[in-house]
N, C-alpha and C positions, 0 to 999 in steps of 0.2 A: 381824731387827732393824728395828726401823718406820723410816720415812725415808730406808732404802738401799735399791738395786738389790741380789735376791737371787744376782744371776748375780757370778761372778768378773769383775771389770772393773780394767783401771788405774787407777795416780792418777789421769793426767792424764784420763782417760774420767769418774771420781767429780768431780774437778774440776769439768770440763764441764757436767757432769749438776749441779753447783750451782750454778752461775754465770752459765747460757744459759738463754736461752727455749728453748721445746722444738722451734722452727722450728730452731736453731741446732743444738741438738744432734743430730737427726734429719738435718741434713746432713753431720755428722760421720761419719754412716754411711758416707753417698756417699760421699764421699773414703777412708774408711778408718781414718780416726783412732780410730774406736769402732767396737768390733767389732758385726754382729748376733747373732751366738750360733749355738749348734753346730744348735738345729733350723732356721734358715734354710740353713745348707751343706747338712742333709740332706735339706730340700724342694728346694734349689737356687732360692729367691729371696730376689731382694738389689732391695733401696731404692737405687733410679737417681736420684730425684730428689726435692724437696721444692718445690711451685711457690711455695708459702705457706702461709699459716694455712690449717686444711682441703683440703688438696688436696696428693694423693703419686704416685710415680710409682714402679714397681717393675718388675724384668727375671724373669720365673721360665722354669724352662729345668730342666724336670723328668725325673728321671734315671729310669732301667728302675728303680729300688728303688722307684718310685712306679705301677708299672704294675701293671693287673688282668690278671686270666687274661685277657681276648681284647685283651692289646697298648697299648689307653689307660692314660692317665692315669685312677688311680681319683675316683672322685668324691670321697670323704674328701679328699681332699688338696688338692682343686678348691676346697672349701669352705675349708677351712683357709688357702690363699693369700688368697680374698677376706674370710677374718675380720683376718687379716693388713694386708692393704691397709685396709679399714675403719676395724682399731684403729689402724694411723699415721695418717691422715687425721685420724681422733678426738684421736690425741694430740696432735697438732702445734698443736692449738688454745688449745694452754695457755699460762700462766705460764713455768711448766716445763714438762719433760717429765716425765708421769706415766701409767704403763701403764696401757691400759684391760682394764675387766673389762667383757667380753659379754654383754648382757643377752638378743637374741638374734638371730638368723641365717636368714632367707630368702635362700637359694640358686636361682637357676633354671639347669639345664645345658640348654644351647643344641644344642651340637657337642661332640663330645671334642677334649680335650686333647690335646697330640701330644708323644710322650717323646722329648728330645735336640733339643726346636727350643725357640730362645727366642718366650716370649710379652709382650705385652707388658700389666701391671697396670693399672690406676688405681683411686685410691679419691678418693673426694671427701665434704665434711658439704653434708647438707641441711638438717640444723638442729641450732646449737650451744645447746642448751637449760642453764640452772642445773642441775636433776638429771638428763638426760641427753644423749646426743651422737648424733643419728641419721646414717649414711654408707652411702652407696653404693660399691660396688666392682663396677666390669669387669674380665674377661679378650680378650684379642685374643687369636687364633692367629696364627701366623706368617705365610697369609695375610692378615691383618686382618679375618676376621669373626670376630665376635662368639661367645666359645666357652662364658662365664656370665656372671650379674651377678648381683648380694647386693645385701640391705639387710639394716643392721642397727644396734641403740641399744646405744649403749656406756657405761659407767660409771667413772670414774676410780676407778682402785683406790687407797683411802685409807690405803693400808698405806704408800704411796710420797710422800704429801706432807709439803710440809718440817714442822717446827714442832710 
């Protein structure tokens, strides 16, 4: 159905989602008021924080279901946090909140990941363009170096805008 979230949500989360900017709603996450959905619990990351328009902060703290045979974190899933980080940074720049669609994804893996320690995200835009939304996304290990970093141009998915 065009103009709704396809995911099962509450009123009060539909509500939200019509009534806030998408800075507002994206901290809705933080608090817990809106849920993020069943593949964030099963990557294990959650939206910490929202600093402003373009720029998020997120905890990921990935479980042995994400591990490769020699004990890391696989890289798929490395990627996947930082398209993660990207698309909210991307989103949080709107009107609303409206999902982005990936246009696409440079990964670099630095260090492995480490399963059952929190790391910590960030994504940020470097350019909020009319037709697209360029962002950067880091990963910290729980030491604090640098474990990958993405770029990547994102596209609102116009399936989700109001009107």
């Amino acid at each position: 159905m065009p103009g709704q979230p396809r995911v099962r949500i509450t009123g009060e989360a539909a509500e939200l989602w019509r009534t806030t900017d998408a800075v507002g709603f994206l901290r809705s996450w933080t608090t817990g008021d809106v849920d993020q959905g069943p593949h964030a619990q099963h990557t294990g990351n959650q939206l910490v924080e929202v600093v402003g328009r373009g720029e998020v902060v997120m905890s990921w703290t990935p479980g042995q279901q994400l591990a490769n045979l020699s004990g890391a974190v696989h890289g798929g899933y490395v990627a996947l946090v930082c398209d993660e980080a990207c698309g909210l940074a991307s989103a949080s720049t709107g009107e609303r909140f409206i999902p982005m669609l990936t246009r696409d994804l440079d990964v670099t893996f630095l260090r492995p990941a480490v399963i059952d320690e929190a790391h910590r995200v960030e994504g940020s835009v470097v350019h909020a363009g009319r037709a697209r939304i360029v962002t950067d996304a880091r990963i910290f290990r729980p030491d604090g170096k640098l474990a990958a970093t993405a770029r990547g141009s994102f596209l609102p998915n116009k399936a989700f805008q109001p009107g």
